[in-house]
C-alpha positions as CSV (number, residue, x, y, z in Angstrom):
1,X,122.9,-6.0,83.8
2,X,123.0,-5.0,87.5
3,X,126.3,-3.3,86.6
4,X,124.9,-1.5,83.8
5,X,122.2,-0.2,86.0
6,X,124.5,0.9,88.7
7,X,126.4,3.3,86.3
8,X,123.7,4.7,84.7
9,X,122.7,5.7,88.2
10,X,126.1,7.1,89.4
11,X,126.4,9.0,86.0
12,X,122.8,10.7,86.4
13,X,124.1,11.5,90.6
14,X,126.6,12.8,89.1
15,X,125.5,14.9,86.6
16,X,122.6,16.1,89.5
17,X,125.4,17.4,91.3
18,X,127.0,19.4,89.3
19,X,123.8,20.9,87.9
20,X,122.7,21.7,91.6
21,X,126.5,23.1,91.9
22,X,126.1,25.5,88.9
23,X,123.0,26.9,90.4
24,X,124.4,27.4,93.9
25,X,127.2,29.8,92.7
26,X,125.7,33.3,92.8
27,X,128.2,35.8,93.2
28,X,128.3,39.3,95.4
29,X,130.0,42.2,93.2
30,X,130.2,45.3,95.8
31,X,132.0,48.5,95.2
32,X,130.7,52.2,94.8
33,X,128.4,53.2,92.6
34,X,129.9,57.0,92.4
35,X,133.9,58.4,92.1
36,X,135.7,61.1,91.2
37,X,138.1,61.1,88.3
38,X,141.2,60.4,88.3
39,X,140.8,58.5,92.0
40,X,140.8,54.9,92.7
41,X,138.5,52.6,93.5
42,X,138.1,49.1,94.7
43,X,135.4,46.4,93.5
44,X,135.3,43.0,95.6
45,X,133.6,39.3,94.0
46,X,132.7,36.9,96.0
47,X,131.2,33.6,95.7
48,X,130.5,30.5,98.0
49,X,131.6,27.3,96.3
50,X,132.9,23.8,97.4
51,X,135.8,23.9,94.4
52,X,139.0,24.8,95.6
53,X,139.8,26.9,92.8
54,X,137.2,29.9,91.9
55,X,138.0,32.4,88.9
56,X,136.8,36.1,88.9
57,X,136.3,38.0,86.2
58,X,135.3,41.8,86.3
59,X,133.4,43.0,83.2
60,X,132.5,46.2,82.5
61,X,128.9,47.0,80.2
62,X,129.1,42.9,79.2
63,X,131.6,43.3,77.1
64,X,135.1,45.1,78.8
65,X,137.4,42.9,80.5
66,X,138.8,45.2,83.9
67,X,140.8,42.4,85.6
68,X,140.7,38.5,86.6
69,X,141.6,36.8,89.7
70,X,141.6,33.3,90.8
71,X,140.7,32.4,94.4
72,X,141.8,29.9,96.7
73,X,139.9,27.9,99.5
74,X,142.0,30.3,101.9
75,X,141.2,33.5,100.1
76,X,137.7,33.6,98.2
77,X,137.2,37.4,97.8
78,X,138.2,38.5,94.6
79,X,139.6,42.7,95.0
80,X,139.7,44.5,91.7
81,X,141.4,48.0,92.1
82,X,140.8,50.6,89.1
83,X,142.2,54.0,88.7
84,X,139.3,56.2,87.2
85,X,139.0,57.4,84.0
86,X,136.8,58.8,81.7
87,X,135.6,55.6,80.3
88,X,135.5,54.4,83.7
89,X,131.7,54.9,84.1
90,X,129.7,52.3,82.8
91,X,127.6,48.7,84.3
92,X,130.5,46.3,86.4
93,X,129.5,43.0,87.0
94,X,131.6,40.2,88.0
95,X,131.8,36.1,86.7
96,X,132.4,33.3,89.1
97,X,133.8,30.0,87.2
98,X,134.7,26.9,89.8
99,X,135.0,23.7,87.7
100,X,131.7,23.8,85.1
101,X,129.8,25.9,86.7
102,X,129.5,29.7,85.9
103,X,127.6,32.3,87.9
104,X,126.8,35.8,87.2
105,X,126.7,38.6,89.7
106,X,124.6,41.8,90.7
107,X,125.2,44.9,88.9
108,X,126.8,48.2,89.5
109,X,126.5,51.2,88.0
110,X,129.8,53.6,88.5
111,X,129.3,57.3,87.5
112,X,131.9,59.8,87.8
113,X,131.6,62.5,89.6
114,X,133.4,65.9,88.2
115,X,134.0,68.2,90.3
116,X,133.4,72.1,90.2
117,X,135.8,74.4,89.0
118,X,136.0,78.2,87.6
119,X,132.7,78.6,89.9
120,X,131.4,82.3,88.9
121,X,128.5,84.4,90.1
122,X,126.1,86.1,87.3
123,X,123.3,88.3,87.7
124,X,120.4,88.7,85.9
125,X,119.9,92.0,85.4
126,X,123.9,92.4,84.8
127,X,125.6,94.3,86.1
128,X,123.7,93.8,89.7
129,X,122.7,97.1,90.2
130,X,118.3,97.3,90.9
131,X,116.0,99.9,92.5
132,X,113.9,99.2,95.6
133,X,111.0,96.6,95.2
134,X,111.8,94.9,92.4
135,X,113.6,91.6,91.9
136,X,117.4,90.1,91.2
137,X,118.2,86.7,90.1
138,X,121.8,85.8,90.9
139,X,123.6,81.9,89.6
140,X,126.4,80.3,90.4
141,X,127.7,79.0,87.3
142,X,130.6,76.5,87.0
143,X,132.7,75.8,83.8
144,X,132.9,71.9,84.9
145,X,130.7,70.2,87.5
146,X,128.6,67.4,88.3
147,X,126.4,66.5,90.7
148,X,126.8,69.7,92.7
149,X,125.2,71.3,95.6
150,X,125.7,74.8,96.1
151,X,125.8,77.1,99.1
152,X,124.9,81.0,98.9
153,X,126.8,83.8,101.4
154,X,125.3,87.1,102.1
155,X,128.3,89.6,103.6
156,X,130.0,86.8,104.6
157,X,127.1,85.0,105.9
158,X,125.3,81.9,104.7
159,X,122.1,82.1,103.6
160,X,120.1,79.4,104.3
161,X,116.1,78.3,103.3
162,X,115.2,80.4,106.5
163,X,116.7,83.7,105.8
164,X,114.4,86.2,105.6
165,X,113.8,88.0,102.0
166,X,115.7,84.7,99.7
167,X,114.6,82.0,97.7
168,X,116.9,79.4,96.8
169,X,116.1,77.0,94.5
170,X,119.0,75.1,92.2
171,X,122.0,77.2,91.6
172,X,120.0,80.2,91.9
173,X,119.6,82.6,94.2
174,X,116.2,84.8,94.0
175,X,115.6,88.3,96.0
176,X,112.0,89.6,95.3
177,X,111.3,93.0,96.0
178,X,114.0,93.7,97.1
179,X,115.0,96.7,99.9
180,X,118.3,98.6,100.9
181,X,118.8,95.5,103.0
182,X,119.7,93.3,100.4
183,X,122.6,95.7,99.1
184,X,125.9,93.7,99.6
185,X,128.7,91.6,98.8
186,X,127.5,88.0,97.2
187,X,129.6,84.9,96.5
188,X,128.4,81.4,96.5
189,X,130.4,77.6,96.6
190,X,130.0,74.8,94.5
191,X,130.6,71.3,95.9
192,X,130.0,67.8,95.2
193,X,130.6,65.0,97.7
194,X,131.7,61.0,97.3
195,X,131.9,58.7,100.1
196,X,132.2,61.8,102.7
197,X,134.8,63.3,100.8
198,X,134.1,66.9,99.8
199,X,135.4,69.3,96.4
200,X,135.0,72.7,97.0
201,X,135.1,75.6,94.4
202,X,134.3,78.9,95.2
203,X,133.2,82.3,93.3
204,X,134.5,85.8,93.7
205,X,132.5,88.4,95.8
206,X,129.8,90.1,93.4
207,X,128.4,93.4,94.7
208,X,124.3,94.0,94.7
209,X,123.3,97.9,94.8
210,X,120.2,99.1,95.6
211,X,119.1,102.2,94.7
212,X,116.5,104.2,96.3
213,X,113.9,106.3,94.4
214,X,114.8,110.1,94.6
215,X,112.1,112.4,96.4
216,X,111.0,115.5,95.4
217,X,113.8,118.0,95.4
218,X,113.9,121.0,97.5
219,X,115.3,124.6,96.4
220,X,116.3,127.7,98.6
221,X,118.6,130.2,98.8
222,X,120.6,132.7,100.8
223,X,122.4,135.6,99.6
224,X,126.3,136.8,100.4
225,X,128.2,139.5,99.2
226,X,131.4,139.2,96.9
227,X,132.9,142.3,96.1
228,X,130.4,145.3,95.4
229,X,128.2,142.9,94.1
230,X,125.2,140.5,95.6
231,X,125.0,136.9,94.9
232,X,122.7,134.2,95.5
233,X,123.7,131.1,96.2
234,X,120.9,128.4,95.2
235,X,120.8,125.1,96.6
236,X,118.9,122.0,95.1
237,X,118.9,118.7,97.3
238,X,116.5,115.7,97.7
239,X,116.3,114.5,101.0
240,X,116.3,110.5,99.3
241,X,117.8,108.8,96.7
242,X,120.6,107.2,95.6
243,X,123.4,108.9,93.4
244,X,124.2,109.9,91.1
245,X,122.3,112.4,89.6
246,X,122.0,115.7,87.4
247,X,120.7,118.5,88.8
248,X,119.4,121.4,86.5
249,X,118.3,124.9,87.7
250,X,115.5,126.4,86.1
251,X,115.2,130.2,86.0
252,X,111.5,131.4,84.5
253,X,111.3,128.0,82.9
254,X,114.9,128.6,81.3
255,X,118.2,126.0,82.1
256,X,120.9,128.5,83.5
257,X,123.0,125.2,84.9
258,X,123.3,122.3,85.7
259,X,125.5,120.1,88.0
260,X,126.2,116.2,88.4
261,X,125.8,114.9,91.6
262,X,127.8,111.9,91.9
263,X,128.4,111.4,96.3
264,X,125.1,113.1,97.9
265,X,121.8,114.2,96.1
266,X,122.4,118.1,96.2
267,X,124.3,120.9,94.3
268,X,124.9,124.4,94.4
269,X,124.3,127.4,92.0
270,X,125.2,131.2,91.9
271,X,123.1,133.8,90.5
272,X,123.9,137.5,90.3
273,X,121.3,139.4,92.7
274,X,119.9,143.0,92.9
275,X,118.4,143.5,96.4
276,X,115.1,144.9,95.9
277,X,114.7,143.9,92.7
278,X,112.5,140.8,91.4
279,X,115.3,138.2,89.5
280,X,112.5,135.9,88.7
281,X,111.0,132.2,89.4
282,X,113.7,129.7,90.1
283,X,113.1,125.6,90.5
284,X,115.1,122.7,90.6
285,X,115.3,119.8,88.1
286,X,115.9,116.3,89.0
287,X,117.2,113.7,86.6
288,X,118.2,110.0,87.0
289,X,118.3,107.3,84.2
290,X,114.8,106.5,85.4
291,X,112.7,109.7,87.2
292,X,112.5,113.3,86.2
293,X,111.2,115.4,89.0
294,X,110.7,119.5,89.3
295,X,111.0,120.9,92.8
296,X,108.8,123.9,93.5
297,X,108.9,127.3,92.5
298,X,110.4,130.3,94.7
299,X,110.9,133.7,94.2
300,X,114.4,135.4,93.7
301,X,113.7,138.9,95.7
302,X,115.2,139.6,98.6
303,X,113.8,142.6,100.7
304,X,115.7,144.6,102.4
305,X,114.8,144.9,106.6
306,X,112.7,148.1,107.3
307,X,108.9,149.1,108.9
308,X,108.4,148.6,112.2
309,X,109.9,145.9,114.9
310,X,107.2,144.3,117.4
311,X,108.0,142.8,120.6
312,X,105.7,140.8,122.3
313,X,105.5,139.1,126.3
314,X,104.2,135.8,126.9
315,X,104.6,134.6,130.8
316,X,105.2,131.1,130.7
317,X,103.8,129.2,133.8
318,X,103.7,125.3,135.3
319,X,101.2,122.8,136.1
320,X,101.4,124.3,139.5
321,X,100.9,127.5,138.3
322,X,104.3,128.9,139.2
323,X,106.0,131.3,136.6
324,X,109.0,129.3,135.4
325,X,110.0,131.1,132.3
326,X,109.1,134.0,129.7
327,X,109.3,134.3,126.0
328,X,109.7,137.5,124.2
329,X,109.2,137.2,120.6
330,X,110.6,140.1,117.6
331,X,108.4,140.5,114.6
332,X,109.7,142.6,111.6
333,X,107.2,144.1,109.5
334,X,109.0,143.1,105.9
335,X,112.8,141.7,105.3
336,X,114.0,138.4,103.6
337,X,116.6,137.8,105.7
338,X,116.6,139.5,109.1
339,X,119.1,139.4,111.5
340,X,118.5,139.7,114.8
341,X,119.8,141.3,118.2
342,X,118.8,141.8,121.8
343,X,119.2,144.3,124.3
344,X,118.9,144.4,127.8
345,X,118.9,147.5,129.9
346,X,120.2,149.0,126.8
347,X,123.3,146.4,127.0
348,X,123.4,144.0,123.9
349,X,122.9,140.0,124.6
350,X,125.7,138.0,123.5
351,X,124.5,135.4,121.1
352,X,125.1,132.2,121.4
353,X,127.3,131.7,118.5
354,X,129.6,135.0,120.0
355,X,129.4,133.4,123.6
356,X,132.5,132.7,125.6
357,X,134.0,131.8,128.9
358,X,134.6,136.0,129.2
359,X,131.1,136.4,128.5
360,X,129.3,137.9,131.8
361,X,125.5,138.7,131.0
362,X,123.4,140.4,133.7
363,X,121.1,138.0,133.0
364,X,120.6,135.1,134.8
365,X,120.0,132.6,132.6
366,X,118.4,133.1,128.9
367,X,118.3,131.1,125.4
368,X,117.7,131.7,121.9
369,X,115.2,129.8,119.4
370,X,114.5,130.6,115.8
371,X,117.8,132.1,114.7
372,X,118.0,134.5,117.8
373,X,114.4,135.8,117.0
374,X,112.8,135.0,120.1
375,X,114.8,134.9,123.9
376,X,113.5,133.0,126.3
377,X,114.3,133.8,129.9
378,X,114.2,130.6,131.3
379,X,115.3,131.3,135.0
380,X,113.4,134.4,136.7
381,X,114.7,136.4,139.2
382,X,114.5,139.6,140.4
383,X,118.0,140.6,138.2
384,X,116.2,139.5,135.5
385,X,113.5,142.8,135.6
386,X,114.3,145.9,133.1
387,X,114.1,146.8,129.7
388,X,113.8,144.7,126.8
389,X,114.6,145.5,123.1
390,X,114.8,143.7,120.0
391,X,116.3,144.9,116.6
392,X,116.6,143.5,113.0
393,X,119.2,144.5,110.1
394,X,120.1,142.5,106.6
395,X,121.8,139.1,107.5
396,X,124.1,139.5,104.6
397,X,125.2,143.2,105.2
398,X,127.0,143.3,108.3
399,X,127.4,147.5,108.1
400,X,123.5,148.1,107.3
401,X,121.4,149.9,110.1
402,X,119.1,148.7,112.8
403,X,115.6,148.8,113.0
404,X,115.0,149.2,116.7
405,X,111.6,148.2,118.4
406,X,110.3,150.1,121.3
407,X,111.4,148.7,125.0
408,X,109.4,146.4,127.2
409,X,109.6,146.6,131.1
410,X,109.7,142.4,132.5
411,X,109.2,143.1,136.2
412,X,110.0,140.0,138.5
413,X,109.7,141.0,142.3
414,X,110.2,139.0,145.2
415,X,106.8,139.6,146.2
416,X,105.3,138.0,143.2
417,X,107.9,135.0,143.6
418,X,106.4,134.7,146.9
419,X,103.2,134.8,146.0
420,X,103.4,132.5,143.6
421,X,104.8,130.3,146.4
422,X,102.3,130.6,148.2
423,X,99.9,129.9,146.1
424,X,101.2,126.3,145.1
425,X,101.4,126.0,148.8
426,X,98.0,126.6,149.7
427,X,97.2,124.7,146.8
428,X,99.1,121.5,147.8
429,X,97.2,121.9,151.3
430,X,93.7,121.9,149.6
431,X,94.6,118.8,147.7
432,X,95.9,117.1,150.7
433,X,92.2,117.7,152.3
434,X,91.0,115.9,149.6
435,X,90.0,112.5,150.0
436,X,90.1,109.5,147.9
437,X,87.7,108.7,145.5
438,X,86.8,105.5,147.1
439,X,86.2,107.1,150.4
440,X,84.2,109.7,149.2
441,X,81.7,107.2,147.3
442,X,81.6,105.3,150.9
443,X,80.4,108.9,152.4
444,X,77.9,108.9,149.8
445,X,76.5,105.9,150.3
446,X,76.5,106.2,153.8
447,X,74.8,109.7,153.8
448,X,72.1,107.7,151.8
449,X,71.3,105.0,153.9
450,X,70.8,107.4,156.6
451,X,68.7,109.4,154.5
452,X,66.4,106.9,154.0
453,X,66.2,106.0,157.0
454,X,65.1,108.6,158.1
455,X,62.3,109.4,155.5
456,X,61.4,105.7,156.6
457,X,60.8,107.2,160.1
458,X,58.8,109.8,159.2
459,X,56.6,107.9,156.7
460,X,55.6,105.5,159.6
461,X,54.9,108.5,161.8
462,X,52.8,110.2,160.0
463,X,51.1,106.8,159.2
464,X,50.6,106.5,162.9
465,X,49.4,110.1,163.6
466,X,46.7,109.9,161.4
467,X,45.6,106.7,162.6
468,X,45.6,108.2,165.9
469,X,43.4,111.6,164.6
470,X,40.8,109.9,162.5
471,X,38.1,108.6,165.1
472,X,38.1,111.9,166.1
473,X,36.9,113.5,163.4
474,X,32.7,112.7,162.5
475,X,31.7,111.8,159.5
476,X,30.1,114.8,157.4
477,X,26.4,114.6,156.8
478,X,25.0,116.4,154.2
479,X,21.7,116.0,155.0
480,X,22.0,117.1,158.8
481,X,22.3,121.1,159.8
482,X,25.9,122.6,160.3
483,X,27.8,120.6,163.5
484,X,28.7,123.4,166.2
485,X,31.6,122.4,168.1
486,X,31.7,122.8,171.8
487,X,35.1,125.3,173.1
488,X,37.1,122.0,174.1
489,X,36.3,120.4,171.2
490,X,37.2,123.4,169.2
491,X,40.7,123.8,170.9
492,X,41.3,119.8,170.8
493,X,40.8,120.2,166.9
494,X,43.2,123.7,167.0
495,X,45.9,121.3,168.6
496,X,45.7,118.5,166.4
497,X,46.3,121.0,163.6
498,X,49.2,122.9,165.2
499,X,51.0,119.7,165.6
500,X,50.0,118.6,162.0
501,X,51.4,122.0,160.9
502,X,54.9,121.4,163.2
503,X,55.1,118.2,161.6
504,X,55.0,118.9,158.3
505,X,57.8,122.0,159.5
506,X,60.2,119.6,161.2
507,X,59.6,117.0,157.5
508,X,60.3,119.8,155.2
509,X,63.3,121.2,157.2
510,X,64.8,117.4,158.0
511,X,64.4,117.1,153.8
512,X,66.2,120.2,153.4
513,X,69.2,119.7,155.9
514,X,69.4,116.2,154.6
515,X,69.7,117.5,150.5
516,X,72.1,120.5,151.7
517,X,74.3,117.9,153.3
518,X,74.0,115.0,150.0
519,X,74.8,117.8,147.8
520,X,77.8,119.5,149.5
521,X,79.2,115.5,149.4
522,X,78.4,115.2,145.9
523,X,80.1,118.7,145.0
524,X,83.3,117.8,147.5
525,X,83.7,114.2,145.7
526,X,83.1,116.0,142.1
527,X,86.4,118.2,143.0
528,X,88.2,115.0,144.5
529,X,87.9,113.5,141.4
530,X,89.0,116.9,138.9
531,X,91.7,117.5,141.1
């Protein structure tokens, strides 16, 4: 019976043991949970058991047998190596069996990874070509790819979240209104990355244009000679915008041609010309695929150079009021197109476009402004006194006549150099009198204080005579007859009123020294501060 017993209780130890065995064996799957294709990769089991035999099995979604290996009490890890596929990806787990016991492990979830290639960059609009201030949307688009960053370059730059004037969001990269700034070269990469290492595939350069919004166009026009004929040659041009363009000329409202501007936003027309004669109204037309702009109107008459020729004088002169320069300045009473010429002591200027090395004026120094119609003299000397004349004939008739004006004497002396010399001189020496502003206020406050001082003094003076002079005087009585004063008394009283009378002399003339001296200070320290 005891024996019976004693079984019963080794079978139910037994039986314990290997229930609490079973439970014990939890196995540890670890491998990577992303991979290229067509790369390998390594899965490792392991389980703690006290069997000396363990088998692992790798199974792939539950039901896919990868690989089995049996383990040893010297080598318990279990390695599975897989090459990657395409049904690669899927849930791994891994089995533990030692004896009767059978343990599950953690799972893994493998994903391949693809990575980019054919990587492109489109634009939205297509091709990339936009005007100034509004927006471009440009992709990088990849045949194959997954999981995949993408990095954006700007003329060889990258372009990064802090770059002024993109947006990158996705495989996108957005410009909103967008300025000549953003006109360049584009191309982007797109990568994807497993366990640190890195597939690259990159796009070809794409090229953003900007164009700039044409301004109103311009029109003018000179006139040459070809042949026995007169021409005008017409020239339309914007000052902005971005090629190309057509460009149409407009004569009374009529098309008479047209030209298309394809490197700079101007063009060129020739019309037949009678001087003298009225040809008409002429504008410029504008066209791009999206503006359409008229220039304004100007007159085809040119006026041949004739009336009278006025020269005028104007002395130019310092701060320091010393003559530095003069300007003499030809007016032609009518002509289009003047061309002018100067003469000095009846000896013609040079111009500066026909001045050379050989070139020896008389003059010592002059310049011209406004297509040689004014000459400045801009160092005076005593060589530089005589005659002046001006005269005028048809810039595009080289043989025509002169209109002459009449002659102007510029007289620069010595004397009036040295004048003028010493007049900043004595000027300089007036200024260096002055003082400074802050020393003339101390004056002035100074020439107060004493001022008052002494109105102070004469205040209590006169508060003190009259103390002194009023028990001498009686009191009037109206009731009483007329008071008869006695000769001393009459002469004391005279006295007292002689010095009351030099008093109030010496007050009036102390005031009037002191206000001629406040306001000589005031007017000196007025002049400090203009000068």
């Amino acid at each position: 019976m005891n024996c019976h017993k004693l079984l019963a209780i080794l079978a139910l130890t037994c039986l314990l043991f290997k229930i609490s065995g079973s439970r014990s064996l939890r196995p540890m799957l670890n491998g990577p949970d992303m991979a290229f294709l067509n790369t390998k990769v390594v899965f490792q089991c392991f389980a703690h058991s006290s069997s000396p035999t363990i088998i692992y099995k790798l199974i792939r979604d539950g039901k896919f047998l990868i690989g089995i290996h049996v383990g040893h009490k010297r080598d318990r890890n279990a390695t599975f190596s897989l090459k990657v596929k395409a049904a690669s990806a899927g849930l791994y787990q891994c089995t533990a069996t030692a004896g009767r016991s059978t343990g599950v492990s953690n799972r893994i979830r493998l994903t391949l990874v693809t990575p980019a290639s054919n990587t492109r960059v489109t634009s939205e609009p297509s091709p990339p070509t936009v005007y100034e201030g509004s927006g471009i949307i440009l992709r990088c688009d990849a045949d194959r790819g997954s999981h995949l960053f993408y990095t954006w370059f700007f003329n060889r730059k990258e372009v990064t979240p802090s770059t002024s004037g993109f947006h990158l969001t996705g495989n996108q990269l957005l410009m909103e209104g967008v300025t000549p700034e953003h006109a360049g070269t584009y191309y982007c990469i797109a990568w994807s990355v497993v366990q640190d290492i890195r597939r690259f595939s990159t796009s070809t350069e794409v090229t953003v244009t900007v164009k700039v919004y044409a301004s109103k166009p311009e029109i003018s026009f000179s006139v040459f000679k070809a042949g026995g004929s007169y021409h005008s040659n017409i020239t339309c041009w914007s000052s902005r915008g971005s090629p190309p363009a057509t460009f149409y000329l407009l004569l009374d409202d009529k098309q008479v041609g047209s030209v298309v501007a394809s490197e700079s936003l101007s063009a060129w027309f020739d019309v037949a010309l009678v001087i003298g004669l009225d040809m008409g109204d002429a504008r410029c037309r504008l066209k791009t695929d999206v503006q359409d702009l008229l220039s304004e109107f100007v007159t085809l008459e040119v006026v041949p150079v004739g009336g009278r020729l006025k020269l005028e004088v104007d002395y130019l002169y310092t701060a320091e009021s010393k003559l530095a320069a003069a300007r003499l300045s030809c007016q032609v009473s009518r002509g289009t197109f003047p061309h002018f010429s100067w003469l000095f002591n009846n000896s013609v200027l040079p111009s500066q476009s026909h001045m050379d090395s050989h070139s020896q004026p008389s003059l010592s120094q002059f310049a011209f402004d406004d297509r040689t119609q004014t000459l400045i003299l801009t160092k005076l000397g005593p060589e530089d006194s005589g005659y002046y004349r001006c005269r005028a004939r048809d810039s595009f008739n080289p043989s025509g006549q002169w209109v002459q004006s009449a002659a102007v004497l510029v007289q620069v002396t010595d004397q009036i150099l040295n004048m003028m010399s010493q007049a900043t001189s004595c000027s300089d020496t007036l200024q260096s009198l002055y003082t400074s502003p802050f020393e003339s206020i101390a004056l002035l406050f100074c020439c107060f204080f004493i001022l008052i001082l002494a109105v102070g003094f004469i205040c209590v003076y006169k508060m003190f005579d009259h103390s002194q002079a009023s028990p001498d005087i009686p009191a009037a009585n109206p009731g009483s007859a007329p008071l008869h004063l006695s000769e001393p008394e009459s002469l004391s009283v005279a006295l007292q009123a002689q010095v009351f009378f030099a008093d109030q002399e010496v007050e009036n003339q102390v005031n009037i020294k002191l206000k001629t001296a406040q306001l000589s200070l005031l007017s000196s320290h007025n002049t400090g501060l203009l000068s």
